[in-house]
C-alpha positions as CSV (number, residue, x, y, z in Angstrom):
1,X,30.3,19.1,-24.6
2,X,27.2,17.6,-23.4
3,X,23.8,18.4,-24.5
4,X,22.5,21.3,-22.0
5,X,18.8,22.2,-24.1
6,X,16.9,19.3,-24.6
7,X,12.8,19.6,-26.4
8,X,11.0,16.2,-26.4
9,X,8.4,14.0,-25.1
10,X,8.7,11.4,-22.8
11,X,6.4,8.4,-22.1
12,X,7.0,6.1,-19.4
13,X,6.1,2.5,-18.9
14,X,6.8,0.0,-15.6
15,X,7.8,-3.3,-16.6
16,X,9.0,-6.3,-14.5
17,X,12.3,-8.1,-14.3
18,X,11.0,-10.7,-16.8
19,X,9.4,-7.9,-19.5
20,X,12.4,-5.5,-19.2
21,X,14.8,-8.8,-20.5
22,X,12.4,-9.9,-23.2
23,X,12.1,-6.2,-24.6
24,X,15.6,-4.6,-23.8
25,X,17.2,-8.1,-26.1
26,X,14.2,-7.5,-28.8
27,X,15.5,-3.6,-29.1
28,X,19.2,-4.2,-29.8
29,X,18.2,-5.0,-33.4
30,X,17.5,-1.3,-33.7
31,X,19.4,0.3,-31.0
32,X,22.7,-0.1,-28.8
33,X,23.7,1.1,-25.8
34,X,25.0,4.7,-24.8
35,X,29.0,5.0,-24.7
36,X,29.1,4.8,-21.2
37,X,26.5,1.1,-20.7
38,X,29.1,-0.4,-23.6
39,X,31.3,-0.5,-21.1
40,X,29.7,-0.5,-17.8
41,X,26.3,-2.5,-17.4
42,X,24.7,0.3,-15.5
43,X,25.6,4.1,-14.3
44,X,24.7,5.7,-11.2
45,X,22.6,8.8,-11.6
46,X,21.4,10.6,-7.7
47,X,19.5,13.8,-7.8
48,X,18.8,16.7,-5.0
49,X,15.2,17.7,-5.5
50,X,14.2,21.4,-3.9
51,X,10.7,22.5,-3.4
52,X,9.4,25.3,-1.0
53,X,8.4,24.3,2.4
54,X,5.0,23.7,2.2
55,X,6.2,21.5,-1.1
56,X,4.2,23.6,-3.7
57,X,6.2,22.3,-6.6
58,X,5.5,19.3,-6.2
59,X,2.2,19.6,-5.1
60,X,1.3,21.8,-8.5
61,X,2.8,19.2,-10.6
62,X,0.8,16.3,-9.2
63,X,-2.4,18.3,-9.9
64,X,-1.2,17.5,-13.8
65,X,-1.3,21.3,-15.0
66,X,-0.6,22.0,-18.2
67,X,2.6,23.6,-17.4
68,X,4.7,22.5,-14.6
69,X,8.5,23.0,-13.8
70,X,11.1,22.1,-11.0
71,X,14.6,22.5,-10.1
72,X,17.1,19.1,-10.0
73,X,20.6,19.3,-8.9
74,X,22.4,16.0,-11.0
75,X,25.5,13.8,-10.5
76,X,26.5,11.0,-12.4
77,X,28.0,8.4,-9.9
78,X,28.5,10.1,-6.3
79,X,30.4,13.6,-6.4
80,X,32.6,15.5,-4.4
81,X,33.1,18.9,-4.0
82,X,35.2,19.7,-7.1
83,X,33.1,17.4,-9.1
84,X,31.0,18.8,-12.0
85,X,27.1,18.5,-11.7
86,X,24.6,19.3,-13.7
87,X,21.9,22.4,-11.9
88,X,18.4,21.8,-14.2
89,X,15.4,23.7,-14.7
90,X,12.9,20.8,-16.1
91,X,9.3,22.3,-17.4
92,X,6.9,20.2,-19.3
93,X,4.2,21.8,-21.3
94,X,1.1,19.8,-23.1
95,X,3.3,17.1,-22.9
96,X,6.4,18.2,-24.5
97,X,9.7,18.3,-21.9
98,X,11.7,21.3,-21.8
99,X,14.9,20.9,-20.0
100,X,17.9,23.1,-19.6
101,X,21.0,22.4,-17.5
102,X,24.2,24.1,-17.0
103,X,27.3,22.4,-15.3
104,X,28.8,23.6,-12.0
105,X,30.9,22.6,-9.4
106,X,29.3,20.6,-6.8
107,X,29.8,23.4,-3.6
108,X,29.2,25.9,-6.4
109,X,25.6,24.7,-7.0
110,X,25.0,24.0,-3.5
111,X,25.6,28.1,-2.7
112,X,24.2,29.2,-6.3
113,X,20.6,27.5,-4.9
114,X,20.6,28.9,-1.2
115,X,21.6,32.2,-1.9
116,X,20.3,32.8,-5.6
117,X,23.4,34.7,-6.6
118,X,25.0,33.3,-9.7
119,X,28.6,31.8,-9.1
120,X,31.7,33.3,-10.9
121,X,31.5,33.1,-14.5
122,X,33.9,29.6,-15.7
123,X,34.1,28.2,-18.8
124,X,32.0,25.2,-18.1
125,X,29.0,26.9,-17.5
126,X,25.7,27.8,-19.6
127,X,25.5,31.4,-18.6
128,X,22.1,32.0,-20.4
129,X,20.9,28.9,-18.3
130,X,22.4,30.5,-15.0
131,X,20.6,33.2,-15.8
132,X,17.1,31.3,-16.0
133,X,17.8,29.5,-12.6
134,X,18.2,32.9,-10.9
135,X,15.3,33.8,-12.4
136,X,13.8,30.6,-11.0
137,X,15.4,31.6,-8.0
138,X,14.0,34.6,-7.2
139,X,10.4,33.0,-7.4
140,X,10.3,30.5,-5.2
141,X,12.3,30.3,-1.7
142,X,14.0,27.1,-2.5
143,X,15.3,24.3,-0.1
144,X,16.8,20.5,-0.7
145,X,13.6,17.9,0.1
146,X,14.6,15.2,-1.6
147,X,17.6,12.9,-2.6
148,X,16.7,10.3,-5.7
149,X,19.1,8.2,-6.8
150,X,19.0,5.1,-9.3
151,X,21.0,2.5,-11.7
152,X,20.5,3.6,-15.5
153,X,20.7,1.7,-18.5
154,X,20.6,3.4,-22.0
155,X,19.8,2.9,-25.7
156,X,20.0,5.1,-28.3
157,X,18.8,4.2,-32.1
158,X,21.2,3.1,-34.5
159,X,19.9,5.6,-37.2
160,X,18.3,8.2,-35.1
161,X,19.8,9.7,-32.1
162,X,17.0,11.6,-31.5
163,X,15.5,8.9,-30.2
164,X,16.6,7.2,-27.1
165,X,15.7,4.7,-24.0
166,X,16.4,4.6,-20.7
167,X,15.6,1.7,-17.9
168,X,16.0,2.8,-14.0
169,X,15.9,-0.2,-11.3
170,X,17.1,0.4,-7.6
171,X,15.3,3.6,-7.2
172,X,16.0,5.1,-3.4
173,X,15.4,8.3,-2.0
174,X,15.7,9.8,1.3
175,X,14.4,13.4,3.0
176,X,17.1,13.5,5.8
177,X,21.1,13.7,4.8
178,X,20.3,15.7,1.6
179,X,23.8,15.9,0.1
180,X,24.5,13.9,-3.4
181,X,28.3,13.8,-1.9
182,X,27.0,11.4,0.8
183,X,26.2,8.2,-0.9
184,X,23.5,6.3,-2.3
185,X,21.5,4.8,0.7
186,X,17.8,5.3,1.4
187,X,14.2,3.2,0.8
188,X,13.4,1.6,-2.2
189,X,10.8,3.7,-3.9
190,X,9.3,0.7,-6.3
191,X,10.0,-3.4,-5.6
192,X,13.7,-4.5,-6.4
193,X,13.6,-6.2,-9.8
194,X,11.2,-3.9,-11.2
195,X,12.2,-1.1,-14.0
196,X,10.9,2.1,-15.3
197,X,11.4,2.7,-18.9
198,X,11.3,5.8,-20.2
199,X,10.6,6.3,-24.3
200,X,12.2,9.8,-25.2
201,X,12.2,11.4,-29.1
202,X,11.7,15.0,-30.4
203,X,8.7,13.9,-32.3
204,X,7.0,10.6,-33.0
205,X,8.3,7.3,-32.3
206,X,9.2,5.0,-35.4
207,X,6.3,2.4,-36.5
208,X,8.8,-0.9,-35.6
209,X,8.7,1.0,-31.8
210,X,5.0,1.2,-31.7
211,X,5.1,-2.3,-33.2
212,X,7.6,-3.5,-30.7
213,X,5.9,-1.6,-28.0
214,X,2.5,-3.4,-28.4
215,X,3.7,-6.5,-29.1
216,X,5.0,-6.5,-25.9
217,X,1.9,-5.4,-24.1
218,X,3.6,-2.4,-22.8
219,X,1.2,0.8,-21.8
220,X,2.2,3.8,-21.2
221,X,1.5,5.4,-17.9
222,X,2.1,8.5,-15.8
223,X,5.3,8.3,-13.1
224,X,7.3,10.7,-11.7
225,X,10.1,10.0,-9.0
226,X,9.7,12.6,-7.0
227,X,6.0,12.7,-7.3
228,X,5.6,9.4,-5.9
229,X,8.0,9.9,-3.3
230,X,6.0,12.7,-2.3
231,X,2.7,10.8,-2.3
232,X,4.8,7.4,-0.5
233,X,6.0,10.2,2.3
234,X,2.0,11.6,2.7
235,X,1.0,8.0,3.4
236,X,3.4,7.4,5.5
237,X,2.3,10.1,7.5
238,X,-1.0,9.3,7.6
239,X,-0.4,6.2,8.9
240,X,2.1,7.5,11.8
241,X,-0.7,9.9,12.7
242,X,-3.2,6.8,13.1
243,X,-1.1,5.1,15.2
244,X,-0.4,7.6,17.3
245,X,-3.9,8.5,17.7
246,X,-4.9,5.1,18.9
247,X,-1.3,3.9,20.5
């Protein structure tokens, strides 16, 4: 079954085509890929984003509270209707992530969100997280905004699977044809060639990672997919607005 409860931190750094070869062949001493990148180079991963209308999820979390959540409808690879996807409630306080999913079908999330009333009890399901999300539910008046969508490649540790990184490239995202079932076209959200890494452990990262880490002149820094969407959209706006003011 896969992990539905997850408790860690996360630190993100943006490396370039160059960096992420140097640094992802220097790691395989201490790590090797996930099950699924020993066999495939990458994996798909495309996410439905909701928010209210006036976006004050979003909006909150880019204020950097110290407490901030959001709700994430997941596929690996593009779904169908009968294909199981992962509904997730993600929170992050003083740093530390908090995330809790539950697996549903795809047409089954898609009602459970726009209506808040919890599907049919199956199996497959996390009730006490079904539970949570029509908690969540009843809070906000949710819609889809935003599709996300991205190649993954992933490492875990060889003696710690608690620890474990992740490299996204080809990030796209689109706010029209909000269905995961449609395919994985939209703008690029960063410059082809470039990756996000993402450092994620329950606690503290070994010393050879720090080690590694600095060696390779890699800072940390703060960015979010959808929050950078969100502030790409705004700009975008902006500069529509001008142009139609002076046009």
């Amino acid at each position: 079954m896969a992990i539905e409860v997850f408790n860690r931190y996360e630190n993100k750094y943006l490396l370039d085509h160059t960096a992420y070869q140097k640094l992802y062949n220097d790691l395989l001493e201490y790590m090797e890929p996930d099950d699924y990148n020993k066999q495939h180079e990458f994996y798909s991963i495309t996410n439905l984003y909701y928010d209210t209308a006036h976006d004050s999820l979003i909006r909150s979390s880019l204020a950097k509270p110290k407490y901030k959540e959001k709700l994430r409808l997941r596929a690996y690879g593009v779904p169908d209707q009968d294909t199981k996807v992962y509904l997730e409630i993600k929170k992050k306080v003083f740093g530390l992530v908090n995330k809790r999913r539950t697996s549903l079908k795809l047409q089954e999330a898609y009602d459970f969100v726009a209506t808040g009333v919890e599907p049919e009890y199956r199996e497959y399901m996390n009730k006490q997280v079904i539970e949570e999300i029509k908690y969540f539910l009843s809070r906000y008046d949710l819609m889809p905004k935003v599709y996300l969508s991205y190649e993954r490649k992933a490492l875990f540790c060889k003696n710690n699977r608690d620890l474990r990184i992740t490299f996204d490239t080809n990030i796209r995202s689109r706010r029209y044809d909000l269905k995961l079932e449609h395919g994985t076209h939209g703008e690029y959200l960063m410059p082809q060639g470039q990756w996000l890494m993402e450092v994620k452990a329950e606690k503290t990262i070994p010393v050879w990672l720090a080690k590694m880490l600095s060696e390779h002149r890699m800072y940390r820094t703060s960015f979010s997919k959808y929050g950078n969407e969100y502030k790409k959209m705004l700009k975008a706006s902006k500069i529509e607005r001008e142009s139609a003011l002076y046009a």
